[in-house]
C-alpha positions in Angstrom: 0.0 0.0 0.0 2.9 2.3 1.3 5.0 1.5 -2.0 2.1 2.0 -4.3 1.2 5.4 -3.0 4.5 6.5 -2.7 5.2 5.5 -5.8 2.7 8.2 -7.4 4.8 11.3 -6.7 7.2 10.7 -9.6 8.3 14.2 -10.6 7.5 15.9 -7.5 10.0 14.1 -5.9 12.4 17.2 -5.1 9.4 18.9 -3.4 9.4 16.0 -1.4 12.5 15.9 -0.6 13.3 20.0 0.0 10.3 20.7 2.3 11.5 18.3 5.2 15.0 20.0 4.9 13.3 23.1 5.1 12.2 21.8 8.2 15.4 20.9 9.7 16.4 24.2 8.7 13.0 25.5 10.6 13.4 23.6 14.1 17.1 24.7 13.8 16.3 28.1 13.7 13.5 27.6 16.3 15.7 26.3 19.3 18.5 28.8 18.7 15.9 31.5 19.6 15.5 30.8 23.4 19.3 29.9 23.3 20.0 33.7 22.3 17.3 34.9 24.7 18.9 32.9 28.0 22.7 34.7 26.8 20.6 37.8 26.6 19.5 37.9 29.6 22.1 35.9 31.7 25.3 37.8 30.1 24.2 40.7 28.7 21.3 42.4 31.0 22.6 41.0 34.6 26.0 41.9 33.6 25.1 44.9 31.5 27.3 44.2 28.2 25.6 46.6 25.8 27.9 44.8 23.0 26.9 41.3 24.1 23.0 42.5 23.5 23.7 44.3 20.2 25.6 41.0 18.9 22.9 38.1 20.6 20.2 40.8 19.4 21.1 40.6 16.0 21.8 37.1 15.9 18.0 36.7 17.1 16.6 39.0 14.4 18.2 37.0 11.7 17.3 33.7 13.2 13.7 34.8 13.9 13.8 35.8 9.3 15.4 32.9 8.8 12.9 30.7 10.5 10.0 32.8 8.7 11.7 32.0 5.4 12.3 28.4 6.4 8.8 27.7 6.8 7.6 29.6 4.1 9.9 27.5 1.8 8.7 24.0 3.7 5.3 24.8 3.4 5.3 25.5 -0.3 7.0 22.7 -1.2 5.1 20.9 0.9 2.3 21.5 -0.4 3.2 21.3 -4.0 4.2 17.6 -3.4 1.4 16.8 -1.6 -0.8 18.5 -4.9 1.5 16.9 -7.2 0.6 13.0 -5.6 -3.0 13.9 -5.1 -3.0 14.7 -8.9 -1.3 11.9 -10.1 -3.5 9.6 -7.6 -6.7 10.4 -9.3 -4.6 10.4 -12.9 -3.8 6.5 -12.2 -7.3 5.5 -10.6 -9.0 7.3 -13.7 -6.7 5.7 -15.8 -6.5 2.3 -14.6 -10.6 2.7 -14.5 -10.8 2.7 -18.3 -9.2 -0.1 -18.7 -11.6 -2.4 -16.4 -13.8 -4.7 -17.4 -17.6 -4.9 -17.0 -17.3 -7.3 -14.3 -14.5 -5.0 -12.6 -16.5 -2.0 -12.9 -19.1 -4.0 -10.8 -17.3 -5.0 -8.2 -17.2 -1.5 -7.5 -20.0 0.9 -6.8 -20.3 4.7 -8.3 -20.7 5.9 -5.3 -17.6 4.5 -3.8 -15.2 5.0 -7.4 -16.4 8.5 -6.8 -15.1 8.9 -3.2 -11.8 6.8 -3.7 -11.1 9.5 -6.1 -12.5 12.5 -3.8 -12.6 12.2 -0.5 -9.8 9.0 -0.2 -7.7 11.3 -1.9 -8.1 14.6 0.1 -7.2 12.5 2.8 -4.0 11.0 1.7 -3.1 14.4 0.6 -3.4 16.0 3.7 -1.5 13.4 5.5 1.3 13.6 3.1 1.7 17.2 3.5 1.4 16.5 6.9 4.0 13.9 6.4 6.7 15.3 4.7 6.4 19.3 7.2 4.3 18.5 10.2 5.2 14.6 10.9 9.2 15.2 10.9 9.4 19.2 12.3 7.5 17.6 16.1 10.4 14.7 15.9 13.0 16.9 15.5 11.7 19.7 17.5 11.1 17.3 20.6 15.1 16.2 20.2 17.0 19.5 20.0 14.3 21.0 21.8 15.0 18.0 25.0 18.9 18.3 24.0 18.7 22.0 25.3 16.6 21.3 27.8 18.8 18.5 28.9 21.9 20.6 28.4 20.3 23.7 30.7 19.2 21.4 33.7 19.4 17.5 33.5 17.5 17.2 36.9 14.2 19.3 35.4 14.6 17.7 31.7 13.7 14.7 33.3 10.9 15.6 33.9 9.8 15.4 30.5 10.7 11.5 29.9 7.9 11.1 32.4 5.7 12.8 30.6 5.9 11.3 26.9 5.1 7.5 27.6 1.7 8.7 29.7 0.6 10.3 26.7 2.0 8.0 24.4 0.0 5.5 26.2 -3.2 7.4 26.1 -2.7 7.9 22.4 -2.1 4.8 21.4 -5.3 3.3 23.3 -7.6 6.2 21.9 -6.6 5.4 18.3 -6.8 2.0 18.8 -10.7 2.5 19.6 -11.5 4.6 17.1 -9.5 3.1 14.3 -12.4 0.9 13.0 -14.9 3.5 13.0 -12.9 5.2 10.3 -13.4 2.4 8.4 -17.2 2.6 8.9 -16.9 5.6 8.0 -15.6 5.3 4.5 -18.1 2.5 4.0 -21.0 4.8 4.9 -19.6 7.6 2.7 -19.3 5.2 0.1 -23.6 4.4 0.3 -24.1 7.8 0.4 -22.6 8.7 -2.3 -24.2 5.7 -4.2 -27.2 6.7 -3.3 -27.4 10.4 -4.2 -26.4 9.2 -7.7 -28.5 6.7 -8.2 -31.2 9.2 -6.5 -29.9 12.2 -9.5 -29.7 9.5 -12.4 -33.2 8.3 -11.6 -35.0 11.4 -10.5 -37.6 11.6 -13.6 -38.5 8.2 -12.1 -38.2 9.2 -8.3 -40.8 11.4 -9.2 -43.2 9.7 -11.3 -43.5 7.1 -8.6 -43.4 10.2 -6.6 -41.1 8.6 -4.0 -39.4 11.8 -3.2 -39.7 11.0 1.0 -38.5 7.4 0.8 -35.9 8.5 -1.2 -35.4 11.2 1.4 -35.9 9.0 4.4 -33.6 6.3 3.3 -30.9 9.5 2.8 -31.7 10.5 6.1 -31.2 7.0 7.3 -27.6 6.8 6.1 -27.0 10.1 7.0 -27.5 9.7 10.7 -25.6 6.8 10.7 -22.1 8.6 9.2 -23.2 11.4 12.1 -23.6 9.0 14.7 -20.2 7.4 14.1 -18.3 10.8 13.6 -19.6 11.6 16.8 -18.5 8.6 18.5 -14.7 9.5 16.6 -14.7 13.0 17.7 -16.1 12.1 21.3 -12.7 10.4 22.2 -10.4 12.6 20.5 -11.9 15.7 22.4 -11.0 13.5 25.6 -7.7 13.2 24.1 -6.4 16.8 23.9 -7.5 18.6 27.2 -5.7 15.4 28.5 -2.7 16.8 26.5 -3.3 20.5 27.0 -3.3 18.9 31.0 0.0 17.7 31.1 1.5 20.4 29.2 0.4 23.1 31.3 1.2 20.7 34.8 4.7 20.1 33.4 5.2 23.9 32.7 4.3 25.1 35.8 6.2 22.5 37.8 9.4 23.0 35.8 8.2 26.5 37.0 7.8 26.0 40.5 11.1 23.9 40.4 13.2 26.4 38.4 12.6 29.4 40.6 13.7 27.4 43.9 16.8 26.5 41.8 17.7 30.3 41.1 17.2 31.4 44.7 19.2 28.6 45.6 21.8 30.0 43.3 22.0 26.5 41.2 20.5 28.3 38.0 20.2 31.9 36.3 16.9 33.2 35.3 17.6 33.3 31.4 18.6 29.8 31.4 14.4 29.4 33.1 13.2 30.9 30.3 15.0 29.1 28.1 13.9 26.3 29.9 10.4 27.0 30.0 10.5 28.1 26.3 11.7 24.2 25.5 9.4 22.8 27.5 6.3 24.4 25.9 8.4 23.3 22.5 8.7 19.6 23.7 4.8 19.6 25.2 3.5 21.1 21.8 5.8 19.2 19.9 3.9 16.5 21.3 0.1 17.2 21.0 0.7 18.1 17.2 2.5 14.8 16.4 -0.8 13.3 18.0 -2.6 15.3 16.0 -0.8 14.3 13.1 -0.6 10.6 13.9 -4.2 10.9 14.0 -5.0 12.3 11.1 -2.3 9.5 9.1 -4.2 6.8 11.2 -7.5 7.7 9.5 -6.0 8.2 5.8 -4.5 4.4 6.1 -7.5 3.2 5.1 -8.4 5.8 2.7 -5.0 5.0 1.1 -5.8 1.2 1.1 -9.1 2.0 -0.9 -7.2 3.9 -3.6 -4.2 1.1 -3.8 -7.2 -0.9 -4.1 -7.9 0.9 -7.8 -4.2 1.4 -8.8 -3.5 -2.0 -8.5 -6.2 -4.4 -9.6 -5.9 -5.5 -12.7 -8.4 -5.7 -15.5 -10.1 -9.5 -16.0 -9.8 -8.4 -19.2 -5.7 -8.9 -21.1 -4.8 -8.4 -24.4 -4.2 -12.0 -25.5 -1.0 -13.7 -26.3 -1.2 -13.2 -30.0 -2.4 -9.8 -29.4 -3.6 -9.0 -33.2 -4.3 -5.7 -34.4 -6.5 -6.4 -37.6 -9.6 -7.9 -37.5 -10.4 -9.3 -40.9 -14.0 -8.9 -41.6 -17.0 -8.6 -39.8 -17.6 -12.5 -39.5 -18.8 -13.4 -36.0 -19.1 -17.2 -34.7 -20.2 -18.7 -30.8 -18.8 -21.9 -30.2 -20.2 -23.9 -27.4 -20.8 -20.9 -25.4 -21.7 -20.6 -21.8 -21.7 -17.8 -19.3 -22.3 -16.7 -15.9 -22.1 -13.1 -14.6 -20.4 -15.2 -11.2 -18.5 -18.2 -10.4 -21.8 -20.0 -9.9 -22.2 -22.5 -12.9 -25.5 -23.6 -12.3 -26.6 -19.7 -12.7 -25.6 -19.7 -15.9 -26.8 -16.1 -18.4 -26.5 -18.2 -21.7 -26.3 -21.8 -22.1 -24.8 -23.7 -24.9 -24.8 -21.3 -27.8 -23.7 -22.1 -31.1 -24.2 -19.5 -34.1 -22.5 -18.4 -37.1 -23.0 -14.9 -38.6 -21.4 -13.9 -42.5 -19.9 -10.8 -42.3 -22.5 -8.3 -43.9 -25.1 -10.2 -42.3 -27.9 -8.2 -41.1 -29.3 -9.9 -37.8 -32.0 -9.5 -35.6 -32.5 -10.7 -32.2 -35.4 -10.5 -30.1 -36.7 -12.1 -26.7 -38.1 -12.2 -23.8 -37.4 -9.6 -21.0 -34.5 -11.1 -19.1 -33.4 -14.3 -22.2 -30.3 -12.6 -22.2 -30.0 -10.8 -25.4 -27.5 -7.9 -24.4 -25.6 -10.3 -23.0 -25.0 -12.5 -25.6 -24.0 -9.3 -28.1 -21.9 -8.0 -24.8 -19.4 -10.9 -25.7 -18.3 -9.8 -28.9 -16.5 -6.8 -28.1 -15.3 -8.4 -25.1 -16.7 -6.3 -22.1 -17.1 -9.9 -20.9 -15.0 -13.4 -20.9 -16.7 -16.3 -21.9 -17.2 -18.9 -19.1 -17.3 -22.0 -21.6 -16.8 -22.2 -25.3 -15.5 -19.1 -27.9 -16.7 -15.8 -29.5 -14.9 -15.7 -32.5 -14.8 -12.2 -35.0 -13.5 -12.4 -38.6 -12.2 -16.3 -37.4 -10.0 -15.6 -34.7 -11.1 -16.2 -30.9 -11.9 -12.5 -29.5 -9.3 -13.1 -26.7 -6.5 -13.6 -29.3 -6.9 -10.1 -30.3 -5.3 -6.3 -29.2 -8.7 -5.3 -26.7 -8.2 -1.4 -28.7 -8.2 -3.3 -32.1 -11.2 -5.7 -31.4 -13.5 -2.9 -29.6 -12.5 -0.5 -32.6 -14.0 -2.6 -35.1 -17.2 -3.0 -33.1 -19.6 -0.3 -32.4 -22.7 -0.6 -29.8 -25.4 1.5 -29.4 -27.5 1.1 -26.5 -31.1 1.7 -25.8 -30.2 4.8 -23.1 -28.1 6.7 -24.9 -25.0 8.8 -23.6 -24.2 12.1 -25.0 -21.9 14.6 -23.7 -21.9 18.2 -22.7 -20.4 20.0 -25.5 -21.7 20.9 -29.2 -22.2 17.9 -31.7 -19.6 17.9 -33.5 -17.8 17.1 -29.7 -20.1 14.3 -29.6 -19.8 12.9 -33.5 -15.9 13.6 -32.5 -16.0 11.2 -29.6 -15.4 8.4 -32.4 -12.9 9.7 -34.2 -11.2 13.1 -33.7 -9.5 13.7 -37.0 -12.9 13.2 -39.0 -14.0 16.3 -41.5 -17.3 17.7 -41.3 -18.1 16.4 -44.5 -17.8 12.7 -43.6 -20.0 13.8 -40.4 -22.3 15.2 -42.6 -22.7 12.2 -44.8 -23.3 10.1 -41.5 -25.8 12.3 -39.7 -27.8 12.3 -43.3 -27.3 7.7 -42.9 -28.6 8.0 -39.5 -31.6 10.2 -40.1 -30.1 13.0 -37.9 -29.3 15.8 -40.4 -32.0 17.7 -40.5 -32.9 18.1 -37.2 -29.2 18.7 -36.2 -29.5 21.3 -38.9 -32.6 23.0 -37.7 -30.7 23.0 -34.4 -27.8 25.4 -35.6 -25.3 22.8 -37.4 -22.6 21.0 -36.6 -21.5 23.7 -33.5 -25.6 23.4 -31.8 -25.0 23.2 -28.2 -25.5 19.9 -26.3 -26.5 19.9 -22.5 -25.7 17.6 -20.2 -26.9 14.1 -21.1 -28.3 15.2 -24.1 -30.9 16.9 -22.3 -32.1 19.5 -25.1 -32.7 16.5 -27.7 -36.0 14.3 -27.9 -35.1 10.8 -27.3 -35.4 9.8 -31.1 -32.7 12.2 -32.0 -30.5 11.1 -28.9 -30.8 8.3 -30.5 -30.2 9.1 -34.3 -27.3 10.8 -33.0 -25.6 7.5 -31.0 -26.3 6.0 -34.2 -24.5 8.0 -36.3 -21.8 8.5 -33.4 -21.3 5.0 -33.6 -21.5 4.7 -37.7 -18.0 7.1 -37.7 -16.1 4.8 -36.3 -16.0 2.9 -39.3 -16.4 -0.3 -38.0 -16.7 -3.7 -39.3 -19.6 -4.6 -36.8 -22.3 -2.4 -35.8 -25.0 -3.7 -32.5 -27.8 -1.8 -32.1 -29.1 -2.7 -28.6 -32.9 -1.8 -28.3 -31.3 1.6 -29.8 -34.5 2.4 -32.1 -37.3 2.1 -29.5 -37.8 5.9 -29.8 -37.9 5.9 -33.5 -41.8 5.4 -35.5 -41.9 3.1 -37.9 -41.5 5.3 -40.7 -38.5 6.9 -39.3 -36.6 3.2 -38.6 -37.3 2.0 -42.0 -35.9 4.9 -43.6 -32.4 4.2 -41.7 -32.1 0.6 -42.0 -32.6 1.1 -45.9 -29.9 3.9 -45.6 -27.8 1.6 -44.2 -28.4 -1.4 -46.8 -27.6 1.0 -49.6 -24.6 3.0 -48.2 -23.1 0.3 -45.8 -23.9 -3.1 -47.1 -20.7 -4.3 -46.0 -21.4 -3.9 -42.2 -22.2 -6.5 -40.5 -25.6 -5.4 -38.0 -26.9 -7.1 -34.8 -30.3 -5.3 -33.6 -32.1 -6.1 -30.6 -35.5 -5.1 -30.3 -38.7 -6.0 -28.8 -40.7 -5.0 -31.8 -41.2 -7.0 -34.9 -41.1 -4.1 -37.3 -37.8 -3.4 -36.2 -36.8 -7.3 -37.3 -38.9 -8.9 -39.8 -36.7 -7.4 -42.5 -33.3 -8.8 -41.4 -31.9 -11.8 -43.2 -31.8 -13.9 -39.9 -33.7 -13.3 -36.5 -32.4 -15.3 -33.4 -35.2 -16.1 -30.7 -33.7 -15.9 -27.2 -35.5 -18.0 -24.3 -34.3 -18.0 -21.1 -30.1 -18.1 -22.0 -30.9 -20.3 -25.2 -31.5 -19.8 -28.8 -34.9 -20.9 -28.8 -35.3 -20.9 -32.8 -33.2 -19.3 -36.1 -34.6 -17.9 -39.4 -36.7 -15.4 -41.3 -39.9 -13.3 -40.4 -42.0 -15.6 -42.2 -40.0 -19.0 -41.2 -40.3 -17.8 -37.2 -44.2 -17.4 -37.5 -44.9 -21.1 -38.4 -42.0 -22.2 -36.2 -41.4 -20.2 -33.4 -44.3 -20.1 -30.8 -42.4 -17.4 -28.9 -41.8 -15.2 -31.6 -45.4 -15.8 -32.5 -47.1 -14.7 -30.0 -44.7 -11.7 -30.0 -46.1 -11.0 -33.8 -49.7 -11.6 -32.5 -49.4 -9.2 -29.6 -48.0 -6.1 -31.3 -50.7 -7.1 -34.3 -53.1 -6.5 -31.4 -51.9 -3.8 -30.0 -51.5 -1.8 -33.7 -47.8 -1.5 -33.1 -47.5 -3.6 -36.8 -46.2 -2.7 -40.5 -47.8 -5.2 -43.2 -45.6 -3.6 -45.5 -42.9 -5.8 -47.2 
């Protein structure tokens, strides 16, 4: 864990590195100061040598600048090595993120990908600013600061060694009773922030059902919780620094007590007191910080786990051992083909498949809800491994091939449709970003999108967030042609037309017969009129191809796709056109 986040501060290394010698520069500076006061005093006031001030005075001024500089230096670069790894944290967690699988992605929630890279981070941050200023001045403070101490009056620096184990002690057993809550803690944060996004992803739903208050309640719910255990962290730790603040103050005022009987017993001057007392607020302070500081590193351990977590887990999903970059044509095959979203083979998603599609095929697939359909097309491009069997593309096994080179020649479009804040051309861009307007032109005019995108202001119209100032149809339309530009050999449209009439549909697939006839489709869809022209339609039951062949074939042969057909007859949803 240690290794792996240390390992993410790369070029801010130096930073690193100069603001804890800054430091030793700092504490340096620090203790000289009561050292110069005590010869101040002791030689020059009680035996009034006007030089001896002038020199010791001097030497104070510039120590007390070159301590302000010091820190001013440690704190800078402090903190731009302590930016410098938070960056490159959330660089290598996003980045290591793209490259996980489907099944990877799940393992992991939103809500708790989005804190890792937050709030995890924040924390690590701060404790390695902390870390490299904070963490190594109260060390080295407490030595030279005890050192001086030591050297003034052995007998009363004693004193302190009796101090640091008690609150050593007390530490130690108040960390190690809140150190699971901040665990808890994470976890909680981690719900919550599932929740709100699931809660802003779903909203038009929340409301239509209008469950705004158990959406509210169950907020609530979580809510209280994280308070309740914050609560229970900060409770101790307020119990732990007037403890603190109590032994400072009863040291000080017994080295006090004790250093005035030595001076009126003649065994000590009074600048070498003040000196004294000066280390011993050093030492005491020294101490509650470096507690407070401990602390603070305790509770980004596991925060720092989390993220480790991300950086190094590997995707399920490796480039195979040939690792070839050219798929050949748009040919698909499933051999034998079984798979299970888990390790559980007797939950199996599909069962036994075995299907060949020519490249140029147009395909149609349809099903019950839940028969598996977008998972059997999810296994082309890889988002998933099989569990038994082989997905083959242009004849070679899918896992034989560069994942960049296989996904690249297979474009998906899926029934909710993702588009980006930004104009269109952004958006069209998002396939490829050295294409001309003109090939996005000729696209957007394939896909049944030109004229609307037109009417909109071009090329440069403004897209909101999500897409949220275009009708569903033309979200769709859009993905389409989005996914047209990158050229590929295989296009899957996954229920990706639901939002189109009849009319509208028709007028794209025959766009796509006459200016792509090479490409090789796969389109899911519940209705008929969406299937009935393609050259084959595969009937999914339950994992299983229930029957393969035409429109007309599947109505004499297929009861399931039958009383599909007789349904949506029914229900007027029906083109009798051929």
């Amino acid at each position: 864990m240690l290794k792996t986040i240390l390992s993410q501060v790369r070029e801010y290394k130096k930073y690193a590195l100069l603001s804890p010698l800054f430091v030793t520069f700092e504490v340096l500076f620090d203790i000289l100061i009561p050292y110069f006061m005590s010869v101040i005093v002791d030689k020059g006031i009680n035996l009034g040598d006007e030089d001896l001030i002038i020199r010791m005075g001097i030497f104070l001024v510039i120590s007390v600048l070159l301590l302000f500089i010091s820190g001013i230096a440690s704190g800078y670069f402090a903190t731009k090595a302590s930016a410098g790894l938070a960056k490159n944290l959330r660089d290598s967690m996003f980045k290591n993120i793209q490259g996980f699988s489907f099944e990877d992605i799940d393992s992991f929630s939103k809500g708790s990908l989005l804190t890792r890279m937050t709030t995890d981070v924040q924390s690590v941050q701060l404790s390695f600013q902390m870390s490299t200023r904070i963490a190594i001045r109260s060390p080295l403070l407490l030595i030279f600061a005890f050192f001086m101490s030591f050297k003034i009056n052995s007998k009363l620096a004693m004193y302190f060694l009796i101090m640091i184990p008690i609150m050593a002690f007390v530490l130690i057993l108040v960390i190690k009773k809140v150190y699971p809550y901040f665990k808890k803690v994470f976890q909680l944060l981690d719900k919550l922030n599932t929740h709100v996004s699931e809660n802003l992803i779903g909203i038009r739903e929340v409301k239509a059902f209008t469950r705004e208050d158990q959406q509210i309640s169950k907020f609530n719910e979580i809510s209280k919780d994280l308070y309740h255990k914050y609560i229970y962290i900060q409770k101790n730790f307020m119990m732990l620094m007037p403890f603190m603040n109590l032994c400072v103050y009863s040291i000080s005022l017994l080295i006090a007590w004790l250093g005035a009987k030595f001076i009126i017993l003649g065994s000590m001057k009074t600048g070498q007191l003040i000196s004294l007392i000066t280390y011993s607020f050093q030492i005491q302070i020294s101490l509650v910080i470096f507690a407070m500081v401990f602390t603070q590193i305790v509770n980004s351990r596991n925060a720092a786990e989390r993220i480790s977590q991300i950086i190094n887990k590997d995707s399920s999903l490796k480039n195979g051992e040939k690792n070839v970059n050219i798929v050949k044509d748009g040919s698909i095959s499933f051999e034998d083909v079984c798979f299970s979203y888990t390790d559980d083979l007797n939950k199996l998603a599909l069962k036994n498949i075995n299907l060949n599609i020519k490249a140029g095929a147009n395909v149609g697939i349809i099903g019950s809800t839940g028969s598996s359909k977008s998972t059997l097309v999810q296994l082309i491009p890889r988002l998933y491994d099989v569990t038994k069997g082989c997905v083959k593309v242009g004849g070679l096994d899918v896992r034989d091939y560069n994942l960049k080179a296989l996904r690249d020649s297979v474009a998906m479009v899926l029934q909710k449709n993702q588009l980006f804040s930004g104009s269109i051309r952004s958006n069209l861009k998002f396939a490829d970003e050295n294409l001309s307007d003109e090939k996005m032109i000729e696209i957007l005019k394939v896909a049944g999108a030109y004229d609307f995108v037109k009417e909109a202001g071009g090329l440069d119209a403004k897209v909101e967030r999500g897409g949220n100032n275009f009708s569903g149809g033309q979200k769709q339309r859009l993905t389409i042609a989005r996914a047209l530009l990158k050229d590929p050999k295989i296009l899957i449209l996954d229920d990706s037309t639901s939002a189109l009439d009849n009319t509208t549909e028709r007028k794209i697939v025959e766009n796509l017969n006459k200016y792509l006839p090479n490409l090789t489709r796969l389109t899911i869809s519940q209705r008929i009129n969406s299937l009935k022209y393609a050259d084959t339609i595969i009937v999914m039951d339950e994992g299983e191809i229930e029957s393969i062949g035409d429109h007309e074939y599947l109505l004499k042969n297929s009861k399931i796709y039958r009383e599909i057909s007789q349904s949506q007859e029914r229900e007027g949803d029906f083109d009798e056109k051929k």
